[in-house]
TORPA-4810 file (N, C-alpha, C, O; in nm, 3 decimals):
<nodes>
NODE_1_-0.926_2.965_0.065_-0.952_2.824_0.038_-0.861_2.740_0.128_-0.738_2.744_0.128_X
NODE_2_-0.942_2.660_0.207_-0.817_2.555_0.255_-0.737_2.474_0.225_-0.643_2.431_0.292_X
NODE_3_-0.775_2.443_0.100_-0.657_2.332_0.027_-0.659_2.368_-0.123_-0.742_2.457_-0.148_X
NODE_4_-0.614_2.338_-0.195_-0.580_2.381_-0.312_-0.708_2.335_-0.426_-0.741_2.216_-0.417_X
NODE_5_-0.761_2.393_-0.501_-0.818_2.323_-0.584_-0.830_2.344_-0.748_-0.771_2.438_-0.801_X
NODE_6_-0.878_2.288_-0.794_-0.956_2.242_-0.942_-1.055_2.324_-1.008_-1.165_2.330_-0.953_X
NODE_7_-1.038_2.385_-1.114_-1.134_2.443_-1.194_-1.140_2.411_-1.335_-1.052_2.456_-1.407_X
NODE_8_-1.241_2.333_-1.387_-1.256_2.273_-1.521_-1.398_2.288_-1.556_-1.484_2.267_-1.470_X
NODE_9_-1.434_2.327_-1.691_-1.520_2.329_-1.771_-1.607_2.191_-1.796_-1.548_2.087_-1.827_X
NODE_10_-1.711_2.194_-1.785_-1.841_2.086_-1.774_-1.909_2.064_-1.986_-1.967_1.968_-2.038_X
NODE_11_-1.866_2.195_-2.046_-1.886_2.159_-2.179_-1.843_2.067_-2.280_-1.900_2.021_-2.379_X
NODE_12_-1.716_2.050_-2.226_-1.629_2.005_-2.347_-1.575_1.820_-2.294_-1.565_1.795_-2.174_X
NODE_13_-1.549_1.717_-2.395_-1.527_1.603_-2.354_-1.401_1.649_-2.279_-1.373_1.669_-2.161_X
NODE_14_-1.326_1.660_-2.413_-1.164_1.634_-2.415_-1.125_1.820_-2.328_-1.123_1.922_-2.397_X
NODE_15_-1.100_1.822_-2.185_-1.091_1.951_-2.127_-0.913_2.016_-2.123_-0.896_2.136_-2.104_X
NODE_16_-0.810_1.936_-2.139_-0.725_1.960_-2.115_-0.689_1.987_-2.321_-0.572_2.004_-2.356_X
NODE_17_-0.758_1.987_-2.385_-0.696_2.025_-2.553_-0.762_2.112_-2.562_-0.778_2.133_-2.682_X
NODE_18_-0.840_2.213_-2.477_-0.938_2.341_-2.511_-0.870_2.424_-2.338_-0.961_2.495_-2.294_X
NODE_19_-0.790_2.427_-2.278_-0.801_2.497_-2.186_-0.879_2.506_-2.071_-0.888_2.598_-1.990_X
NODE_20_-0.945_2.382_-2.076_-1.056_2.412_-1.969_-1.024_2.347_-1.851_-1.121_2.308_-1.785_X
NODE_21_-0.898_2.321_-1.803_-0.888_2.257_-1.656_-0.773_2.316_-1.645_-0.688_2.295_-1.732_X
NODE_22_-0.736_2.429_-1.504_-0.645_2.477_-1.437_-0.694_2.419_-1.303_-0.802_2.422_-1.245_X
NODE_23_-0.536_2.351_-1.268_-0.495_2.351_-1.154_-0.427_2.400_-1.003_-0.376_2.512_-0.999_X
NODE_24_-0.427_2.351_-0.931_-0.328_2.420_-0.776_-0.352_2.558_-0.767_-0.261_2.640_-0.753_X
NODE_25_-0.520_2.599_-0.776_-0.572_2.744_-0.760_-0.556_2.726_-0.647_-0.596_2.631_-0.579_X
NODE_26_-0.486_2.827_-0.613_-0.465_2.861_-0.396_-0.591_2.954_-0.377_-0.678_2.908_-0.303_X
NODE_27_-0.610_3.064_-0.427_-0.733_3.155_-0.394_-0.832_3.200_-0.462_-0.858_3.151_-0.572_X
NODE_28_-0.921_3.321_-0.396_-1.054_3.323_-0.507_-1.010_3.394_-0.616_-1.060_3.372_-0.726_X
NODE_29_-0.887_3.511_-0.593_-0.851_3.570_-0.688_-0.765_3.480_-0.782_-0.744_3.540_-0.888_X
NODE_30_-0.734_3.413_-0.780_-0.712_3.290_-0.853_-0.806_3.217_-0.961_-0.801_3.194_-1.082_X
NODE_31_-0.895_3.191_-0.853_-0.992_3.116_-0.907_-1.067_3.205_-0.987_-1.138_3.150_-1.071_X
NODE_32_-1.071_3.368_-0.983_-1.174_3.442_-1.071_-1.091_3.436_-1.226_-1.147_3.403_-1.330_X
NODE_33_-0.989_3.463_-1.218_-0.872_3.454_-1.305_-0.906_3.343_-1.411_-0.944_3.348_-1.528_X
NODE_34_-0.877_3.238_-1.321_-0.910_3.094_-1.427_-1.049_3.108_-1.490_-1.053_3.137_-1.609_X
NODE_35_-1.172_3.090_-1.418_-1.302_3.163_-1.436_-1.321_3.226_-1.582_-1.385_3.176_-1.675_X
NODE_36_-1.251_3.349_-1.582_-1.276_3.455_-1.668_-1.194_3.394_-1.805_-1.248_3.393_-1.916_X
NODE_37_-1.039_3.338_-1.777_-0.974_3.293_-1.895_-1.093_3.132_-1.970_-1.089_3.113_-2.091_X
NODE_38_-1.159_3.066_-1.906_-1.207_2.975_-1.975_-1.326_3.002_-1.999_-1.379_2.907_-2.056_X
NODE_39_-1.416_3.113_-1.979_-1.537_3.204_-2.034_-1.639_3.069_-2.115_-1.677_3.042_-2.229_X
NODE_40_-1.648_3.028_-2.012_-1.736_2.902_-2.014_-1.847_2.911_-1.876_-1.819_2.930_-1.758_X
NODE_41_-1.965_2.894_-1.933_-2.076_2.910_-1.816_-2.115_2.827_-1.734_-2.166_2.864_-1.628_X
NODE_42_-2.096_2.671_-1.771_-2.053_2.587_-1.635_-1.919_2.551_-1.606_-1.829_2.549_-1.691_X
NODE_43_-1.906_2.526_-1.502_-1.746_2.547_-1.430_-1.772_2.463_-1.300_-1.874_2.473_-1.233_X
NODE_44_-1.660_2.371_-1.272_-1.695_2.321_-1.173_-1.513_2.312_-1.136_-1.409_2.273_-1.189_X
NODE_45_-1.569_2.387_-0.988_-1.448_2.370_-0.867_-1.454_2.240_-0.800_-1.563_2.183_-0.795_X
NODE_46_-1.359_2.190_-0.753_-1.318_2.055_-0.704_-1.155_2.038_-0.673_-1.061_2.039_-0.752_X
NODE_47_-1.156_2.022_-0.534_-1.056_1.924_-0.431_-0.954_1.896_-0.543_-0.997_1.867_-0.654_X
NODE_48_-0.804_1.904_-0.517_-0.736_1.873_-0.613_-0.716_1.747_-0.545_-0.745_1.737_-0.426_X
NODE_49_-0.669_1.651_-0.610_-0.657_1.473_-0.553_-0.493_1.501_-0.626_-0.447_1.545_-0.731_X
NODE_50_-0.445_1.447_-0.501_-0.309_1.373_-0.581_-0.278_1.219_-0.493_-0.289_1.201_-0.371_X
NODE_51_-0.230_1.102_-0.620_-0.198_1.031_-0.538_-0.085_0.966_-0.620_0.001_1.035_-0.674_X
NODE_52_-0.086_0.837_-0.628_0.058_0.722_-0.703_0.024_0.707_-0.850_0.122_0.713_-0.924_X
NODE_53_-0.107_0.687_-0.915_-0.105_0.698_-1.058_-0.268_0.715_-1.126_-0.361_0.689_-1.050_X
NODE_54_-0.298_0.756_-1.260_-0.409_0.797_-1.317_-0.427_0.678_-1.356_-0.332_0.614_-1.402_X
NODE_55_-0.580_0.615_-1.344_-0.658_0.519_-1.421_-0.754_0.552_-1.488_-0.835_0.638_-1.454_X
NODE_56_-0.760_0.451_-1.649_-0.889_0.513_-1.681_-0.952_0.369_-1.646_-0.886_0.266_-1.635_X
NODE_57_-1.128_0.385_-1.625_-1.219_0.233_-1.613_-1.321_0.304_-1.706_-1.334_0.427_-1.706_X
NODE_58_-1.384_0.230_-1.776_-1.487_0.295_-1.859_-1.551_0.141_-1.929_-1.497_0.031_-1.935_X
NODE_59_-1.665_0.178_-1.969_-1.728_0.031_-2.048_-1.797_0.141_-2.159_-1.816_0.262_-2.159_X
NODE_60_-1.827_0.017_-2.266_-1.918_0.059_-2.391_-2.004_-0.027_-2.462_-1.939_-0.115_-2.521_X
NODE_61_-2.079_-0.032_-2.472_-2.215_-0.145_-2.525_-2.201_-0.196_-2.646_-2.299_-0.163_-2.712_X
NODE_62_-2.143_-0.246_-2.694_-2.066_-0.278_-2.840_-2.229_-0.312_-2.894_-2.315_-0.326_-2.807_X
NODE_63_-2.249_-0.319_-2.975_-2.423_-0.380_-3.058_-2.379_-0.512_-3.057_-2.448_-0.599_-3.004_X
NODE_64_-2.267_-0.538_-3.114_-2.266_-0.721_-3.182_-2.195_-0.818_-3.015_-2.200_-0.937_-2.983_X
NODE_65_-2.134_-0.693_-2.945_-2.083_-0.819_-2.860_-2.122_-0.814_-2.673_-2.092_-0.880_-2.574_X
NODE_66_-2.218_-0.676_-2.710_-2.231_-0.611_-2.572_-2.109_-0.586_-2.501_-1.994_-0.609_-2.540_X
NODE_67_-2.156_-0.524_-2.364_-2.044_-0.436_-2.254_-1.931_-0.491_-2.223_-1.910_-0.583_-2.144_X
NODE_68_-1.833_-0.410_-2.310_-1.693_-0.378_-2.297_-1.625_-0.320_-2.192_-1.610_-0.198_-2.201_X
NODE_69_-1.574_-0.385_-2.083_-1.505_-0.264_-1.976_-1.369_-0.300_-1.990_-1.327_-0.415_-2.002_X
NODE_70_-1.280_-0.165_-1.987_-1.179_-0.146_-1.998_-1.130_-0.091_-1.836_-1.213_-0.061_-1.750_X
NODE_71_-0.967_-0.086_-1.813_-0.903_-0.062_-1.771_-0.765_-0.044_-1.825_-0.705_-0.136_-1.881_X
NODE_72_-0.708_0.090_-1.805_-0.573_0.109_-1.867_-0.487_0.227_-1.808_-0.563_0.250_-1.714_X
NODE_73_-0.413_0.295_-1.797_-0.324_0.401_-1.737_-0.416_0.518_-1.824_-0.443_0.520_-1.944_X
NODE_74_-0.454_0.621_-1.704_-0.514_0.740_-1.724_-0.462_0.888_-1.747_-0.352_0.939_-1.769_X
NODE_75_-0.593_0.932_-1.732_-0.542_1.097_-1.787_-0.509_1.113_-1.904_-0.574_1.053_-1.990_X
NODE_76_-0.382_1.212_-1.950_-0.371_1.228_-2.047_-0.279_1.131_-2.161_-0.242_1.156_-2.276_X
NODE_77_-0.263_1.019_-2.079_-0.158_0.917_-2.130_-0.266_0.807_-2.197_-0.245_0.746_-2.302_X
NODE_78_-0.405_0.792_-2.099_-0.507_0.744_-2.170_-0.520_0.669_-2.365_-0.538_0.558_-2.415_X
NODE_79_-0.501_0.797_-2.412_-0.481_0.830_-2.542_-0.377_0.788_-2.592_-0.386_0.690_-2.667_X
NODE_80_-0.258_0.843_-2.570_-0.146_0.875_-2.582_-0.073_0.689_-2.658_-0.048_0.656_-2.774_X
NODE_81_-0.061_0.618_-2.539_-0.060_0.497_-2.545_-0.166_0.378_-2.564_-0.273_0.381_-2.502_X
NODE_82_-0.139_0.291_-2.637_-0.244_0.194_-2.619_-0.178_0.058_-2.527_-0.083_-0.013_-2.560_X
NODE_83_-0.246_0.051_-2.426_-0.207_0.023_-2.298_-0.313_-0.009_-2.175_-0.319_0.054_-2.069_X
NODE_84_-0.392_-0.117_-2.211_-0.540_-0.123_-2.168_-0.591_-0.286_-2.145_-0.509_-0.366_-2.189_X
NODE_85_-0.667_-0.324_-2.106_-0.703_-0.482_-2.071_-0.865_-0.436_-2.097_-0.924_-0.344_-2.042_X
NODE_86_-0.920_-0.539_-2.208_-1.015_-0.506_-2.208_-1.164_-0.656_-2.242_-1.204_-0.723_-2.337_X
NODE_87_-1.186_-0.644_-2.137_-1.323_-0.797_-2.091_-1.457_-0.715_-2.131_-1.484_-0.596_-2.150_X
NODE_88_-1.536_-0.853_-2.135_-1.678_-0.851_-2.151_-1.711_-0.871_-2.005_-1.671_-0.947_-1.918_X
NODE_89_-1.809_-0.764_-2.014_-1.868_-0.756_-1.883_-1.975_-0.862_-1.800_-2.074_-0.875_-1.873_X
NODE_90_-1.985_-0.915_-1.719_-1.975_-0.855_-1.562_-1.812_-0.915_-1.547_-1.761_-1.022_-1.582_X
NODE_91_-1.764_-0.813_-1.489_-1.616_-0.855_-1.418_-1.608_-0.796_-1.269_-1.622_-0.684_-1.220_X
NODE_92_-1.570_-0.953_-1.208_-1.589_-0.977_-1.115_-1.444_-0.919_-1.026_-1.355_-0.855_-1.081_X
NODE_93_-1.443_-0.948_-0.911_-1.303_-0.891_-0.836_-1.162_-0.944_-0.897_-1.064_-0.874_-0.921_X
NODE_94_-1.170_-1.033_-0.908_-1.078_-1.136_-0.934_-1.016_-1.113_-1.065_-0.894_-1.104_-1.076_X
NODE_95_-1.100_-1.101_-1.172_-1.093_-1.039_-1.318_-1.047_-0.922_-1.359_-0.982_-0.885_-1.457_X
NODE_96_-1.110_-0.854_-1.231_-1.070_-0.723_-1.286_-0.934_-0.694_-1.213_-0.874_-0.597_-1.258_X
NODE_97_-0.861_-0.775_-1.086_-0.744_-0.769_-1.044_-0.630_-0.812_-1.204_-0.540_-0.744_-1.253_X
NODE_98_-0.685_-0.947_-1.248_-0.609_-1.000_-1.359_-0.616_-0.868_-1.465_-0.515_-0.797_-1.461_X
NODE_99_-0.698_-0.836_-1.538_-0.704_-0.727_-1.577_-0.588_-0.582_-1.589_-0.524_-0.540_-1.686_X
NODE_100_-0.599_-0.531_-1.440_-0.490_-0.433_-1.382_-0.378_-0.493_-1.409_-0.309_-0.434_-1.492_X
NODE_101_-0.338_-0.588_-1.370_-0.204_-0.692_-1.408_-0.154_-0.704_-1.594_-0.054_-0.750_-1.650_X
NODE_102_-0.230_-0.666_-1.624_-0.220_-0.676_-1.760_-0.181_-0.552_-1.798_-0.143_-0.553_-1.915_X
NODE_103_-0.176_-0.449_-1.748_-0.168_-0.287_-1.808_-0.018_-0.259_-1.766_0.015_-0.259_-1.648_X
NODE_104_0.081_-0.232_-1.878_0.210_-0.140_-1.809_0.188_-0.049_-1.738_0.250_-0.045_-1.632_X
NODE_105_0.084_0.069_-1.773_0.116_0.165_-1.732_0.118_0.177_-1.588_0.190_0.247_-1.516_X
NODE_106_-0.014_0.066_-1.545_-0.015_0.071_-1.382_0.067_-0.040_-1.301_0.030_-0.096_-1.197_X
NODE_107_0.184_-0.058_-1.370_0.257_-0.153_-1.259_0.312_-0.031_-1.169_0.376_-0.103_-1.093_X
NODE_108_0.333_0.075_-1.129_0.336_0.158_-1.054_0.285_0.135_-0.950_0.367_0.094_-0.868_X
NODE_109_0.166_0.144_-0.905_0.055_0.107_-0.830_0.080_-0.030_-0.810_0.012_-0.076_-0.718_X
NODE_110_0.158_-0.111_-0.867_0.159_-0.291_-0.818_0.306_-0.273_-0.752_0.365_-0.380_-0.746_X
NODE_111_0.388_-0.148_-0.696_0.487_-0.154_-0.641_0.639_-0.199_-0.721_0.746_-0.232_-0.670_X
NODE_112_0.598_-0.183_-0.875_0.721_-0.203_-0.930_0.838_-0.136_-0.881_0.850_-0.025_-0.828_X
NODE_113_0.927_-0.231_-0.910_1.088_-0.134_-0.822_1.091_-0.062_-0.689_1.134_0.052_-0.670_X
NODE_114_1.018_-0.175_-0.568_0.979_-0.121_-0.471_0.943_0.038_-0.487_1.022_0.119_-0.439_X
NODE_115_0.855_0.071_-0.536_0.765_0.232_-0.528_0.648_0.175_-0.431_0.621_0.056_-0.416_X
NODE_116_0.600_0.257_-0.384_0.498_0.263_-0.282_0.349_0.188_-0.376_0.318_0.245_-0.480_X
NODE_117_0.245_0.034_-0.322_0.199_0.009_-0.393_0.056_0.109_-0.344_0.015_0.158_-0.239_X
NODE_118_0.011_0.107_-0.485_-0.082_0.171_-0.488_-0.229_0.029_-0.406_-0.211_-0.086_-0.367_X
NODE_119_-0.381_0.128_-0.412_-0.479_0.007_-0.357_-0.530_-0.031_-0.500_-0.624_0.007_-0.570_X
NODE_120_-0.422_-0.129_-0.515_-0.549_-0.223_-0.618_-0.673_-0.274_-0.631_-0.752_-0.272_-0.726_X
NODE_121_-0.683_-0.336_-0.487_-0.768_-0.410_-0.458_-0.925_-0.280_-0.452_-1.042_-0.318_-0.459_X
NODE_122_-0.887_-0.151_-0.442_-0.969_-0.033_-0.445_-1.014_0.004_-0.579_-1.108_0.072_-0.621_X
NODE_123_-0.903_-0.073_-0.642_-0.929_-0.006_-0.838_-1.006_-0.097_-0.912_-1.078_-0.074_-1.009_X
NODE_124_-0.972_-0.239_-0.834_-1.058_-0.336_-0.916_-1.183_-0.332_-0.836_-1.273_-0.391_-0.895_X
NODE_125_-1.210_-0.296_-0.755_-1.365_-0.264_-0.719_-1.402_-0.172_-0.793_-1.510_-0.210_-0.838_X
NODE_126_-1.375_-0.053_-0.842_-1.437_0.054_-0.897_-1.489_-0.022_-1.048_-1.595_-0.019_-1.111_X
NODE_127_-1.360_-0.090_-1.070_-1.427_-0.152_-1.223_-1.542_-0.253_-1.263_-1.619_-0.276_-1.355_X
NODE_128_-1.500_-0.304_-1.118_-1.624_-0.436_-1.091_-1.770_-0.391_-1.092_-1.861_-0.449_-1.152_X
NODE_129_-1.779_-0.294_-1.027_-1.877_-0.200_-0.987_-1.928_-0.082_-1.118_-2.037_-0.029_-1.096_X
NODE_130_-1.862_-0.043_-1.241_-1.867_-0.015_-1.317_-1.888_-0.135_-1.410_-1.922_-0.112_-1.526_X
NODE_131_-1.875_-0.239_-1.376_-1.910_-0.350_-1.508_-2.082_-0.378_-1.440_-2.166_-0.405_-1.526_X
NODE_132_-2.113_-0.374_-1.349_-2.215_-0.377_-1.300_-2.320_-0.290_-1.337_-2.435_-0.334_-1.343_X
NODE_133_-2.291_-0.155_-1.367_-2.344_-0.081_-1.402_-2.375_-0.096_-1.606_-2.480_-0.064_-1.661_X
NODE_134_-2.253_-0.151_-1.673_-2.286_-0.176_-1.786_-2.433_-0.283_-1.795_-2.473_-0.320_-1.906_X
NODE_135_-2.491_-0.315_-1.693_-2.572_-0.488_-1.704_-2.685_-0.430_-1.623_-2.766_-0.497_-1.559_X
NODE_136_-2.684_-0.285_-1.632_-2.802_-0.252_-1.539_-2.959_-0.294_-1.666_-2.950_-0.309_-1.788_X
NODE_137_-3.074_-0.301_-1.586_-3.161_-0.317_-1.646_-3.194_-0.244_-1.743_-3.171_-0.123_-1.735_X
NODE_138_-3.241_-0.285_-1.834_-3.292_-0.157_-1.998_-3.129_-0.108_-2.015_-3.117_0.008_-2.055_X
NODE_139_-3.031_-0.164_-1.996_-2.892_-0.114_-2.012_-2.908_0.102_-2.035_-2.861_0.158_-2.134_X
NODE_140_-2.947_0.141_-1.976_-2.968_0.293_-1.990_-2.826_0.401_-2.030_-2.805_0.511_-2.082_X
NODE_141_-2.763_0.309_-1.978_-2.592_0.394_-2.025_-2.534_0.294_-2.134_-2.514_0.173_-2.143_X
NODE_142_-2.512_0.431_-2.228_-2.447_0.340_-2.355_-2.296_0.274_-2.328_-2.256_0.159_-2.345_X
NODE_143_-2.208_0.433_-2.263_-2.112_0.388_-2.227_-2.072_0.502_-2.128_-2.141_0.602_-2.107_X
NODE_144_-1.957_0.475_-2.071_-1.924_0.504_-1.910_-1.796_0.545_-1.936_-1.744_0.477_-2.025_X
NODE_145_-1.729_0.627_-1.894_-1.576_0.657_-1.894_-1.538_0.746_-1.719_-1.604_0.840_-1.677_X
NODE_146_-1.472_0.711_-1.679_-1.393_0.739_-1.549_-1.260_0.756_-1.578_-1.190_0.659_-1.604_X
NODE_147_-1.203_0.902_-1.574_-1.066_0.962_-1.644_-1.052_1.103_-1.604_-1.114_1.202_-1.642_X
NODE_148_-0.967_1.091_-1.527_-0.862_1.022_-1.419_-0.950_0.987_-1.351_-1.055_1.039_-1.314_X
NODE_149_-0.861_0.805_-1.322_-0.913_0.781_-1.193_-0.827_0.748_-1.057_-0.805_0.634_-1.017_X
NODE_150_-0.775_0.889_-0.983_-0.678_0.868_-0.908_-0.666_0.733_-0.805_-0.762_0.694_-0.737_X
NODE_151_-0.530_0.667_-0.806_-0.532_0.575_-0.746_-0.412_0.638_-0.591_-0.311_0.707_-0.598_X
NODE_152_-0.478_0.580_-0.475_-0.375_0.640_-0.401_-0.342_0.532_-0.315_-0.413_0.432_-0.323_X
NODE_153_-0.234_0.532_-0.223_-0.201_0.408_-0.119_-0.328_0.368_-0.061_-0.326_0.245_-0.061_X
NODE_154_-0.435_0.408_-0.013_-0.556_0.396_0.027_-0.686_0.451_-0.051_-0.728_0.566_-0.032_X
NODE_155_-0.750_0.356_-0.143_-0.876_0.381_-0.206_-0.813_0.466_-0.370_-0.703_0.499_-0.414_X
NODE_156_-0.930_0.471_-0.408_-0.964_0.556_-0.552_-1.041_0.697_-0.562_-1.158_0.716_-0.528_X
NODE_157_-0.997_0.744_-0.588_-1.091_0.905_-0.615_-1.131_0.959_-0.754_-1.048_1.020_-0.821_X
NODE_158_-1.255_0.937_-0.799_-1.295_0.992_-0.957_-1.289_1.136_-0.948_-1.338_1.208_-0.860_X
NODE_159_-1.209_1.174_-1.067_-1.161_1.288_-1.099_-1.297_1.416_-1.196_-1.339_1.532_-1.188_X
NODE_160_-1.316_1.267_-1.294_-1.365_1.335_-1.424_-1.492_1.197_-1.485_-1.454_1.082_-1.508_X
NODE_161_-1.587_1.226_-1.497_-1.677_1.125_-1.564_-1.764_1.146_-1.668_-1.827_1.252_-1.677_X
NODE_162_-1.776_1.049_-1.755_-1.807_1.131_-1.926_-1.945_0.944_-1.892_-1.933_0.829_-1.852_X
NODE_163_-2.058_1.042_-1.946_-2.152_0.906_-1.934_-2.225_0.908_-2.024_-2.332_0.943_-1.975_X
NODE_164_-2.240_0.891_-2.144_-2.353_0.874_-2.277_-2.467_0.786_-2.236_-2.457_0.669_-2.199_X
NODE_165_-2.584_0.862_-2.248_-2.672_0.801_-2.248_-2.723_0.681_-2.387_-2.671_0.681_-2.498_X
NODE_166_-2.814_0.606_-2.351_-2.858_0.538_-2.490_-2.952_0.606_-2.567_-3.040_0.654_-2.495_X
NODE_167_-2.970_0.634_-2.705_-3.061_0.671_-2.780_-3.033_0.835_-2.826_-3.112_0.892_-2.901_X
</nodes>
């Protein structure tokens, strides 16, 4: 393998409380290893991403108030903390910058304590673009989740995506 990668299970929401995502597999004998320990029949290999911090962006179709998009510090901290900015959708660039600004977890990415800033301006597109998708016609997705969503000095990389259909 040329670069290191990702092996996680396609069954389960929550993959890291069932075993189903090993990381920094260097080879195939590696990778058969992981394979065999998560004895799960879809499996999906994938590019390990590392960058400055995890985002989650996700929306949800509330009945009484319609599409909810969120933004908040990802992965497994997601949960962990409640730590999130959360608008009625369509959110626009600008919104969803104010938004990011609102979350502790990602002042990281805004260069707190001179640290290297992450691309914001890359994260609030993904969300913008995900609130877009909450307002699609016949609204067809109930709700949307993007977790992790690596943020790096240049652009965003989706890790993991959980998409409920309607009905």
């Amino acid at each position: 393998m040329p670069y290191p990668v990702a092996l996680k299970r396609l069954d389960v929401e929550h993959k890291t409380e069932v075993g189903g995502v090993t990381l920094n597999i260097a080879n195939g004998s590696e990778l058969q290893v992981a394979a065999r320990r998560m004895g799960a029949e879809r499996l999906l290999v994938q590019r390990m991403e590392g960058g400055l911090a995890e985002a989650i962006i996700g929306y949800r179709d509330d009945p009484v108030v319609g599409p909810m998009v969120l933004v908040g510090a990802g992965g497994t901290l997601a949960e962990l903390y409640d730590d999130s900015a959360i608008e009625l959708a369509p959110v626009d660039q600008a919104l969803a910058i104010a938004m990011i600004e609102r979350v502790k977890g990602l002042a990281i990415v805004r260069g707190y304590r001179n640290l290297p800033r992450g691309d914001v301006a890359a994260l609030a597109r993904a969300l913008a673009a995900l609130s877009r998708l909450a307002l699609a016609p016949g609204r067809p997705v109930r709700e949307a989740e993007v977790n992790p969503l690596i943020v790096k000095r240049d652009g965003v990389v989706a890790v993991d995506v959980l998409v409920v259909r309607q009905g």
